[in-house]
C-alpha positions in Angstrom: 0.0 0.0 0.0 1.3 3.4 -0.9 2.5 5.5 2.3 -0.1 8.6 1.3 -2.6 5.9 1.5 -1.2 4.4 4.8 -1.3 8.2 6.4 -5.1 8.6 4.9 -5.9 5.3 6.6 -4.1 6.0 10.2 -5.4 9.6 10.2 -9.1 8.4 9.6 -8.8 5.7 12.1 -7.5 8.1 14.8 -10.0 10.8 13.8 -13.0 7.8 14.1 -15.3 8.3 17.1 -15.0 6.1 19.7 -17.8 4.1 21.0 -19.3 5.3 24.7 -17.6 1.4 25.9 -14.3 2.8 25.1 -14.4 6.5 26.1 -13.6 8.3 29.4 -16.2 9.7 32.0 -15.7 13.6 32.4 -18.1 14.2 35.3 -19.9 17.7 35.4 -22.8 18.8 37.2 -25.9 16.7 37.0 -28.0 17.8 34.0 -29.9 16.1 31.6 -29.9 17.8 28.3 -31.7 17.5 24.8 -29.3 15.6 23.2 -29.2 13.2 26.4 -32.8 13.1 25.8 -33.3 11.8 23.2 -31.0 9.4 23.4 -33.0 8.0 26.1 -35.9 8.6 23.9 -34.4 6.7 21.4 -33.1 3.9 23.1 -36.2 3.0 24.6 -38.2 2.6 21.3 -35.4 -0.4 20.5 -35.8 -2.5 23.8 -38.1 -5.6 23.9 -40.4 -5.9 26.4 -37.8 -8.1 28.4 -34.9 -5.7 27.7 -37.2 -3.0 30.2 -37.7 -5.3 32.9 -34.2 -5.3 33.0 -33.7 -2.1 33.2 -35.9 -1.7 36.2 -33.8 -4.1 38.2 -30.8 -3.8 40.1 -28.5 -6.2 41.9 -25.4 -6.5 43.7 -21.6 -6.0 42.4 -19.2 -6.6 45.2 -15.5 -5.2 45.0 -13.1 -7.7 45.3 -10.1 -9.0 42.6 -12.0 -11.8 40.7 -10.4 -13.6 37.6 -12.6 -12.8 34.8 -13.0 -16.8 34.3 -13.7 -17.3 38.0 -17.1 -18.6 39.1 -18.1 -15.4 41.0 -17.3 -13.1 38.1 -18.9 -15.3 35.3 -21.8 -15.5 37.3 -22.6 -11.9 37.5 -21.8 -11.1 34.5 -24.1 -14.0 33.0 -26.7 -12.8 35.2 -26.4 -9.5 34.0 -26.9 -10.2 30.3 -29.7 -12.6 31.3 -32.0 -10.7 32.8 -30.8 -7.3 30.7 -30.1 -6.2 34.1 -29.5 -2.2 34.0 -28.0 -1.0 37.5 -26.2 -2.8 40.2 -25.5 -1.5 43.9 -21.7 -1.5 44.5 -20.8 -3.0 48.0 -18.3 -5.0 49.6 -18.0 -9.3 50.6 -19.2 -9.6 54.3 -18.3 -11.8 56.9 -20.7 -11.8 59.3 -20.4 -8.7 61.4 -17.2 -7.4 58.8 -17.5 -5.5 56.0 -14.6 -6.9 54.1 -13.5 -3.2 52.7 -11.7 -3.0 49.8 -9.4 -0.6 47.3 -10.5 2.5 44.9 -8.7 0.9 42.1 -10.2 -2.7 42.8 -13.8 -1.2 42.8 -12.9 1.3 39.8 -11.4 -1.4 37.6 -14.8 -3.9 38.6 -16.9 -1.1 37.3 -15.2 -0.8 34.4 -15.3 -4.4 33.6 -18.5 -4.6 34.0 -19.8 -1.7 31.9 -17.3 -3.2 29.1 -19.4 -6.8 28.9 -22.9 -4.6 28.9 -24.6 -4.3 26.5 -26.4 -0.4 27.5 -24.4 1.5 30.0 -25.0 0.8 33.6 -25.7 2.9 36.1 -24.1 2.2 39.8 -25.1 3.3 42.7 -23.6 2.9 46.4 -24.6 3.4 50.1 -22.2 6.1 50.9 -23.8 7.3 53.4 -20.3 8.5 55.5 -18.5 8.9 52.0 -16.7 6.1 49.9 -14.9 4.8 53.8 -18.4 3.1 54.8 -16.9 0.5 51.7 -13.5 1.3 50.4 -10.2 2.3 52.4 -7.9 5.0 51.4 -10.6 7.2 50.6 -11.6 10.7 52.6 -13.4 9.8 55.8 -16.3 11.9 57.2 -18.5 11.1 60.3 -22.0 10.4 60.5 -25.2 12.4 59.3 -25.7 13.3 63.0 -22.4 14.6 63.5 -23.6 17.5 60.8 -26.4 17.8 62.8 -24.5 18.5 65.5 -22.0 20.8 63.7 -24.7 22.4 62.2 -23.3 24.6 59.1 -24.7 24.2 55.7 -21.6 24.5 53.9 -20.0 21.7 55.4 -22.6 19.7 54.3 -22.5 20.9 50.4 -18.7 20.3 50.8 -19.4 16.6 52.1 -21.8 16.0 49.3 -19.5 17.8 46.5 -16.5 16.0 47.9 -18.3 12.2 48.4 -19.6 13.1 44.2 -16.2 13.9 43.2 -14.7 10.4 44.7 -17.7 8.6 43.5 -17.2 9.2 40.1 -13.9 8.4 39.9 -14.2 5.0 40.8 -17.3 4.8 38.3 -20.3 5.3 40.8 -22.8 7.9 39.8 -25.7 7.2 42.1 -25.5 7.2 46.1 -28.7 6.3 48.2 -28.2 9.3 50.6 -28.8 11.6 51.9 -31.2 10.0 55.3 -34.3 12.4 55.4 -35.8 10.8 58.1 -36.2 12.9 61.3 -34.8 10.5 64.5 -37.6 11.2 66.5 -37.5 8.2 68.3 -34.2 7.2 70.9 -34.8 3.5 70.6 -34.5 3.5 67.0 -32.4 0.4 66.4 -31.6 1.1 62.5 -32.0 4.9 61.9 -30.2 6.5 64.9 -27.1 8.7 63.9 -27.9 8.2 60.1 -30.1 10.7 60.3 -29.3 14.5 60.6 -31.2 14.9 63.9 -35.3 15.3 65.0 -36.5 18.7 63.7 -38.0 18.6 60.7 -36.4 21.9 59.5 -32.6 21.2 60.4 -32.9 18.0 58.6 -34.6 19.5 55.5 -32.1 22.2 54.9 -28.6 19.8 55.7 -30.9 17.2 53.2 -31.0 20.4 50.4 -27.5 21.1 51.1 -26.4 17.8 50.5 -28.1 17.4 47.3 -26.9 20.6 45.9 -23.0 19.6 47.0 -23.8 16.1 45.3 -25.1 17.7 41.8 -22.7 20.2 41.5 -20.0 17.3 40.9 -22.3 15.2 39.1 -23.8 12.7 41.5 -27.3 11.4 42.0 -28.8 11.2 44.6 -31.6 9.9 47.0 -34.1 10.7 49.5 -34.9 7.9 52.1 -36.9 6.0 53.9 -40.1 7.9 52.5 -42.9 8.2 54.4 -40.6 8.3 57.5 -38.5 5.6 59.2 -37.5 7.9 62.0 -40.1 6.9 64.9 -40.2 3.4 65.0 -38.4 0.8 67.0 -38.1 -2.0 65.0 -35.1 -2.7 62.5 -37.3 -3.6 59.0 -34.4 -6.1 57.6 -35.8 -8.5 60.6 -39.1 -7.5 61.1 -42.5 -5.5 60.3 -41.7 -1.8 61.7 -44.8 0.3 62.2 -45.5 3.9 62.5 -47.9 5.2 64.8 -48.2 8.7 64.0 -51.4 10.6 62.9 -51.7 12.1 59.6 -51.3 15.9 61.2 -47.8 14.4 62.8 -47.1 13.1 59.9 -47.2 16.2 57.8 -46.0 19.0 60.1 -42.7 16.4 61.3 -41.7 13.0 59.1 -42.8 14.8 55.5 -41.4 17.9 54.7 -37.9 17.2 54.9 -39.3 15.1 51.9 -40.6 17.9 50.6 -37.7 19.9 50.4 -35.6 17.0 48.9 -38.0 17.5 46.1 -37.9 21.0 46.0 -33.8 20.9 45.9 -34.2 18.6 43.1 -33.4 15.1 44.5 -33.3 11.9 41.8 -35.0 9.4 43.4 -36.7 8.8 46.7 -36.8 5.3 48.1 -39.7 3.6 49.9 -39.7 2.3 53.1 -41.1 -1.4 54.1 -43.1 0.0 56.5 -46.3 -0.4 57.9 -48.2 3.4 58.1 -52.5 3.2 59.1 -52.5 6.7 58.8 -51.4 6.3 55.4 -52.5 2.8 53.8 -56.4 2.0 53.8 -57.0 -1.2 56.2 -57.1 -4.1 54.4 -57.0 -6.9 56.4 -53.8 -7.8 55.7 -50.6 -5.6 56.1 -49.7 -3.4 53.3 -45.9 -1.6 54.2 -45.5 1.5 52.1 -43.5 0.1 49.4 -46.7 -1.6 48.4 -49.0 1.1 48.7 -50.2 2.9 46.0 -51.5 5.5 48.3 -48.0 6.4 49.6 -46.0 6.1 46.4 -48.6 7.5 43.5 -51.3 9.4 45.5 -49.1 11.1 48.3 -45.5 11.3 46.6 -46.1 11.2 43.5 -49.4 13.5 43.5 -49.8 15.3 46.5 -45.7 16.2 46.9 -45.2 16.7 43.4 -42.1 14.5 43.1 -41.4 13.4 39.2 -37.9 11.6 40.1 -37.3 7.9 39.9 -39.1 6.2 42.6 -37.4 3.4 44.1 -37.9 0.2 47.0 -35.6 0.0 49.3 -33.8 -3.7 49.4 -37.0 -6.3 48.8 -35.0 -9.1 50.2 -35.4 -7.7 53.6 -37.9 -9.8 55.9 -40.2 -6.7 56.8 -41.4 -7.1 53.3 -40.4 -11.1 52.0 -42.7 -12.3 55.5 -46.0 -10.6 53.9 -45.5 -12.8 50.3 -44.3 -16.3 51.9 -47.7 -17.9 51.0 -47.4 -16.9 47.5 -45.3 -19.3 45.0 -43.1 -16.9 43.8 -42.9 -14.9 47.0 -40.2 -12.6 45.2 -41.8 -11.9 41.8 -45.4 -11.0 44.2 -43.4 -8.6 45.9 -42.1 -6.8 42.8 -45.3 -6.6 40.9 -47.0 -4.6 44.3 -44.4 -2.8 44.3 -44.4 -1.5 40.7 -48.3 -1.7 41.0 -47.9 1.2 43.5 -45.7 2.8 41.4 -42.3 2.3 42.3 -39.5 2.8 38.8 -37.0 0.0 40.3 -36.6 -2.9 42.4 -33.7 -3.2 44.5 -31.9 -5.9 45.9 -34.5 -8.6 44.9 -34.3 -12.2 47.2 -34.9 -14.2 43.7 -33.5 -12.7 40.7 -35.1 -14.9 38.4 -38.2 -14.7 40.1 -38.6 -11.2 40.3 -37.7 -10.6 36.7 -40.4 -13.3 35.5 -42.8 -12.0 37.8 -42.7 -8.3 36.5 -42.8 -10.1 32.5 -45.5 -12.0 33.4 -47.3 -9.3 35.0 -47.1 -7.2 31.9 -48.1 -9.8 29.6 -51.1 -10.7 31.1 -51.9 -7.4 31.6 -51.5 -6.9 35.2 -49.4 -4.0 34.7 -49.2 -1.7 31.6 -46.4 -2.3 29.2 -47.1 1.9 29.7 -46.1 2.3 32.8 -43.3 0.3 32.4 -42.2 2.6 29.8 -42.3 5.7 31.9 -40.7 4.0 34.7 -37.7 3.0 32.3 -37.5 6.1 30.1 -36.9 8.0 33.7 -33.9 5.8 34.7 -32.6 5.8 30.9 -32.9 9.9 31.6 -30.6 9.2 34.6 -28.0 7.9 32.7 -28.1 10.4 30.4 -27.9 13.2 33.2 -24.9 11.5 34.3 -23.4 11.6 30.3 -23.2 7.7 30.3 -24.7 7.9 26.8 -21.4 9.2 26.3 -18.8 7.4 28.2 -18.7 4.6 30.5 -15.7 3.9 32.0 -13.2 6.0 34.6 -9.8 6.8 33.8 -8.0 4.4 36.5 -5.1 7.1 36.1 -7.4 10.1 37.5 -7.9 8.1 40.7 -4.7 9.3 42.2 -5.7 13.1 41.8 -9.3 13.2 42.5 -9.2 10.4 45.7 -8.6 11.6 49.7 -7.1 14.7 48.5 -5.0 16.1 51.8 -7.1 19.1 51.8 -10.3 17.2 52.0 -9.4 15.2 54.4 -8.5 18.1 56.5 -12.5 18.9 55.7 -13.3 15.8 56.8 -11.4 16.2 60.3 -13.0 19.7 60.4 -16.4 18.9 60.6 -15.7 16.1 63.2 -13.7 18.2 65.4 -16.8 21.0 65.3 -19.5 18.3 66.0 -18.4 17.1 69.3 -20.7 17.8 71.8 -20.4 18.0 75.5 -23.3 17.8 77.5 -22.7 16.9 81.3 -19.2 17.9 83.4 -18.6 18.3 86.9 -15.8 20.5 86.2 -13.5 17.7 88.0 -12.1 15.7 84.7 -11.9 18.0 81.9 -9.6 18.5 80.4 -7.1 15.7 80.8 -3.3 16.6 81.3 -0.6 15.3 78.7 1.7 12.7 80.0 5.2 14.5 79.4 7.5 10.9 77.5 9.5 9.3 80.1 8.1 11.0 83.2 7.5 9.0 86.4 4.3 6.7 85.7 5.3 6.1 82.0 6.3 2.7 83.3 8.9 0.0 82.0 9.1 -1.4 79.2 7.0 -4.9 79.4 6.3 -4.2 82.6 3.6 -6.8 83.9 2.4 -5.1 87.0 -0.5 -2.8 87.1 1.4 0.0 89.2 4.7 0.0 86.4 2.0 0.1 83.5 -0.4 2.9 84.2 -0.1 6.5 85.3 -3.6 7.0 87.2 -5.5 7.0 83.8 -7.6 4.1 82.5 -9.8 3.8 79.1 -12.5 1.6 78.6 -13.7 0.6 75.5 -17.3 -1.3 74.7 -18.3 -2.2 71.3 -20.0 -5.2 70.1 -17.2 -7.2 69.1 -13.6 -6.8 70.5 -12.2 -8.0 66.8 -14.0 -5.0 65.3 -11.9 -1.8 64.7 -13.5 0.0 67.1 -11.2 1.9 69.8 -7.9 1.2 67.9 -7.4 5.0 66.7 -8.9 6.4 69.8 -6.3 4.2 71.9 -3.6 5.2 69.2 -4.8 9.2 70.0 -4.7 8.2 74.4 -1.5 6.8 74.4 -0.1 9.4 72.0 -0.8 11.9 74.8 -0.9 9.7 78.1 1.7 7.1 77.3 1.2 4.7 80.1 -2.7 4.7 80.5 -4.4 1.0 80.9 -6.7 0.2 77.4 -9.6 -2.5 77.9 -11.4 -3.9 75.8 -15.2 -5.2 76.4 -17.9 -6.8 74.4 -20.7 -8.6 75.6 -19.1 -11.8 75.7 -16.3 -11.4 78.0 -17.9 -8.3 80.0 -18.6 -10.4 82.8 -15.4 -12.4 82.8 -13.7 -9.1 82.6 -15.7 -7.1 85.2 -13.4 -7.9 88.2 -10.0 -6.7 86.5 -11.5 -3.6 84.9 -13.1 -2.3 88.4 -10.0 -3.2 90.0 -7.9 -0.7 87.6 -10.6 1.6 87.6 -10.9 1.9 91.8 -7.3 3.3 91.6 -7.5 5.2 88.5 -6.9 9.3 88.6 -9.3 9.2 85.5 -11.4 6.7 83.7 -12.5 7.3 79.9 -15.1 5.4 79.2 -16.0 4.9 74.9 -18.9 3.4 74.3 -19.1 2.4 70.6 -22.9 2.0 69.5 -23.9 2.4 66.0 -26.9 1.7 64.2 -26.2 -1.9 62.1 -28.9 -3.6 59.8 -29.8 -6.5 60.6 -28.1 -7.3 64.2 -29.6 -9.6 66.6 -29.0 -9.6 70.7 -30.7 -10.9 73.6 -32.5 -7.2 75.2 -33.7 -9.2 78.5 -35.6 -11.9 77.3 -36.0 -10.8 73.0 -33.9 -11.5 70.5 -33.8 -8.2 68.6 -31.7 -5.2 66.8 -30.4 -2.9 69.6 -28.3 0.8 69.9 -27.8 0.2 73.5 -25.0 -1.8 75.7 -25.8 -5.1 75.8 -26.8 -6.4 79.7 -23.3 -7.2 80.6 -21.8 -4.7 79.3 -24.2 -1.5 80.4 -23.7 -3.5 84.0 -20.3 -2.9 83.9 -20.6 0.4 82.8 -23.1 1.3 85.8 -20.3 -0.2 88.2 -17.7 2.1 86.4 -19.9 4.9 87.2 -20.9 3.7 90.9 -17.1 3.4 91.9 -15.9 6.2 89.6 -18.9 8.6 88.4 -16.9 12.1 89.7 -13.8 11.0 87.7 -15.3 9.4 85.0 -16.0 10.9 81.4 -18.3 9.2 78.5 -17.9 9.5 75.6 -20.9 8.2 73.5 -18.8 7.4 69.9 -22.1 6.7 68.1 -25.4 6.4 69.9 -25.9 9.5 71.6 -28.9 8.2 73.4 -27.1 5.7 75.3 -26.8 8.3 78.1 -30.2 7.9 79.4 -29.5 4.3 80.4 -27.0 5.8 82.6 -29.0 9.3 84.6 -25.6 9.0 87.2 -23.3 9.9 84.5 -21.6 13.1 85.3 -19.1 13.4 82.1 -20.5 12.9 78.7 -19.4 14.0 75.5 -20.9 12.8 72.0 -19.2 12.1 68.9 -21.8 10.6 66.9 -19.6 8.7 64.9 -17.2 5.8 65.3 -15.0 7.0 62.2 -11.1 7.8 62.7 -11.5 11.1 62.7 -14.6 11.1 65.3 -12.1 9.2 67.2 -9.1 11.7 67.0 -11.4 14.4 67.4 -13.2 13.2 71.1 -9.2 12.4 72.0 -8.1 16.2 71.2 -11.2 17.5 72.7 -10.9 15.4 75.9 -7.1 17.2 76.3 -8.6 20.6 75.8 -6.6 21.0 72.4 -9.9 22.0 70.0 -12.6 24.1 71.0 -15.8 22.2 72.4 -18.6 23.9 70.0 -21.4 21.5 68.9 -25.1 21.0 69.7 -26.8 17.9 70.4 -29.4 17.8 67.4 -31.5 15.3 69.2 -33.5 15.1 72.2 -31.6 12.5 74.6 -34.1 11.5 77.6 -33.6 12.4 81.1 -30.3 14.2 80.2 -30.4 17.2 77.3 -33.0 18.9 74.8 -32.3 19.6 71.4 -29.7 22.2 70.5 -28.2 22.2 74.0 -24.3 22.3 74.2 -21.5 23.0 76.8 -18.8 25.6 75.0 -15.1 25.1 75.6 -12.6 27.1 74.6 -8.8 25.4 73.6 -7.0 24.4 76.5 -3.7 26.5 76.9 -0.4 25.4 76.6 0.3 26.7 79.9 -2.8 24.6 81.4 -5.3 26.3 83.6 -9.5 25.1 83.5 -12.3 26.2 81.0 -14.2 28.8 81.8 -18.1 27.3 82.5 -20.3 28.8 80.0 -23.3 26.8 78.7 -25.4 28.3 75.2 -28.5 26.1 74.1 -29.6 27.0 70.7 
């Protein structure tokens, strides 16, 4: 071939567009415009009935290095093409308690993978609800949604949601299920809790608005949950049937409008909660949870809130909602034809994939459900995509990782807002702050010293969390030691509380000060013995929360509590005279209580919740920085 003709060739190859499977993701603001709309448009007019169903499905995709011949990898992949499957919910392998966390570049290069053997772009989505560290290490941590309750500023809530955006992209996630607009209303919530911003309706609504705009402005979706309101109900809906109480009046000036302005900020989707409302859901006979309802999702969201978004269930293999379709013979595909009967767009997390997806076809071709409807529900996620430009490009750059993920200075963000949430709420003026143990001092003790008197140097921590093998404690012991070298660390769990209860009251009856950390956190789908039930729990187990009332009894005037999580936990415990919350259990809610215990950050948050017995909403003990020099904060308490 003659060399002119060789150039002509390369040139024209070079110059040929590449297809959206080959081409890099340039996120930008979230924004669905005509050119994305009609590709959605178009795109819909060429899929089969079967193609849609698929579509309106999503499933699981777990990070973690899988040979693209392996078992687990074929299978989801065959899956996928199977059942036309159009989203799947990024997550991590789980070992019972453990979320098995994994890398940015192991999720990134999954995602990648996966939109490559696709056939339409998919669209993943992710519970980020603290950021990308709920699932991935090496990412930018950030506390809880309380703890931006408790910090209170809007813009560090736009910078969490621009910042969490900007990470989720690169690793190929464009859709995260937050932010929580339920108002915590209720302390015994077992599954809610310090997800949610706090318990007025008005706080939560504007950090929810915040959030969204943060999220759009670097191109994420994002999501409203649990619609109607999971926030006053004691019952964890992955184990059972929760119910709310609540008249429609309560339900309209408290659980709905931070809904409302979720919609009004422009929020994607909104998922439904499996729960059971009467004020809400005609009496049947039977129970009907909200997911179900057609009242909830078309008549009150759809028509009465105005809310045009993608409407989707929360996961429908959770027991709350599987119990009420056990009789039927496809208990899964039921489930999903109510739900889209009520008018839900997608069906998460279903128990029976091949169920559910022959149960919807079914449905439509016997004309149970309008081939119509299912239309509109799949044009709106196809406009998703589009608002998210994967009509133009699929995959992440695996080189951009490095420059986009935990950036130093958002990490420093991250810290920030942790530091400015903590919240003290009782002290006696007796314990606070704690002195720095100068290295080498007398009381630093000798090097594998075995005697209690050569180890410790007055101080003692105590640490309770549901499982010793957890992470739990190890920064916040890191942070101690860091500053009191030779202070005694324990360990307690539920299990060995008792066993342990001797030797811990021992060290603390000759302690200067005890710290106490008690790590609760919301967790779906936990189980413990609460006196004679099994059921899911935020508070100290029995042996534990005895141990902890001991601590107090022997110790309560030089004790301090530090509730890293839970911030209810306090009124099990009216003889507590130190207590500080967190709301978090993160690293840098960790560092942050440790700094704040020594005086070295300013004490400035505000309990967004009402805790029982112990502190209304908004109330807050201020503390300046400790001095160098040392000295005592002044007393000066401001309730907001």
């Amino acid at each position: 071939m003659p060399k002119k003709f060789l150039l002509f060739w390369l040139a024209l190859a070079l110059a040929w567009p590449l297809s959206a499977k080959d081409k890099f993701q340039t996120p930008g603001p979230v924004q669905l415009d005509h050119e994305g709309d009609n590709w959605a448009r178009k795109t819909l007019k060429h899929l089969s009935l079967e193609e849609k169903i698929g579509q309106m499905i999503m499933i699981w995709a777990r990070v973690e290095f899988t040979n693209l011949d392996s078992y687990e990898y074929v299978s989801l992949r065959d899956d996928m093409r199977k059942y036309h499957i159009g989203s799947l919910l990024l997550t991590v392998p789980q070992d019972g308690s453990f979320l098995l966390r994994n890398q940015p570049y192991e999720a990134a290069m999954l995602v990648n993978q996966l939109q490559h053997d696709s056939e339409l772009p998919l669209i993943f989505a992710a519970d980020f609800e603290r950021g990308l560290s709920m699932r991935l290490h090496g990412v930018t941590p950030f506390p809880a949604a309380m703890a931006f309750g408790a910090d209170g500023k809007i813009a560090d809530v736009e910078a969490f949601g621009r910042i969490t955006a900007e990470e989720s992209r690169a690793i190929g996630v464009q859709w995260n299920f937050f932010p929580v607009a339920d108002i915590n209303s209720n302390p015994l919530n077992p599954i809610i809790n310090t997800r949610a911003f706090g318990e007025d309706p008005d706080q939560v609504g504007d950090l929810v608005a915040a959030y969204i705009r943060g999220a759009h402005e670097a191109g994420m979706l994002t999501t409203a949950k649990h619609f109607p309101g999971h926030g006053d109900t004691a019952t964890d809906s992955h184990l059972g049937l929760a119910r709310v109480d609540l008249d429609l009046p309560h339900l309209e000036k408290f659980e709905l409008p931070p809904f409302q302005k979720a919609i009004n900020a422009g929020v994607d989707s909104v998922m439904i909660a499996h729960l059971t409302i009467p004020a809400l859901i005609p009496d049947s006979g039977e129970p009907v949870v909200a997911t179900t309802s057609k009242a909830v999702v078309t008549d009150l969201l759809k028509g009465k809130m105005g809310f045009q978004g993608l409407v989707v269930t929360d996961a429908m293999e959770m027991n709350a909602l599987m119990r009420l379709f056990i009789k039927d013979p496809n208990p899964s595909g039921a489930a999903a034809v109510a739900a889209v009967k009520a008018g839900n767009d997608m069906i998460l997390i279903p128990s029976d994939l091949d169920g559910t997806y022959n149960g919807l076809l079914n449905a439509v071709r016997k004309g149970e459900i309008p081939e119509s409807q299912i239309d509109e529900s799949v044009l709106k996620i196809l406009r998703a995509k589009a608002a998210v430009g994967l009509h133009k490009a699929r995959l992440v750059d695996i080189n951009n990782l490095a420059k986009v993920v935990d950036k130093p200075e958002n990490i420093a963000i991250g810290q920030q807002i942790a530091a400015s949430a903590v919240t003290l709420l009782r002290d006696n003026g007796q314990v606070l702050p704690l002195k720095r143990v100068k290295s080498g001092t007398a009381g630093n003790g000798l090097a594998y010293s075995t005697t209690g008197e050569d180890r410790h140097n007055g101080m003692v921590a105590v640490i309770f969390s549901d499982d010793v093998r957890f992470e739990s404690g190890r920064i916040f012991e890191r942070e101690l030691k860091a500053r009191a070298p030779g202070i005694q660390v324990f360990y307690v769990d539920p299990r060995i509380a008792s066993g342990m209860s001797a030797q811990v009251l021992a060290a603390v009856q000759q302690a200067q000060q005890v710290v106490v950390g008690a790590y609760v956190v919301p967790s779906s789908g936990k189980i413990e013995k609460v006196g004679n039930e099994m059921k899911n729990t935020v508070s100290l187990g029995d042996a534990t929360a005895n141990l902890l009332h001991q601590i107090l009894q022997s110790a309560g005037p030089r004790t301090v509590v530090l509730a890293m999580g839970n911030p209810y936990i306090a009124a099990d415990f009216p003889e507590v005279q130190n207590y500080l919350c967190t709301f978090s259990n993160v690293p840098v809610s960790e560092i942050a209580a440790v700094k704040a215990l020594f005086g070295e950050i300013p004490i400035q948050g505000h309990v967004p919740v009402t805790i029982p017995n112990i502190a209304a909403r908004g109330a807050g003990i201020q503390r300046p920085p400790q001095t160098a020099q040392g000295g005592s904060y002044a007393h000066r308490k401001t309730v907001r």
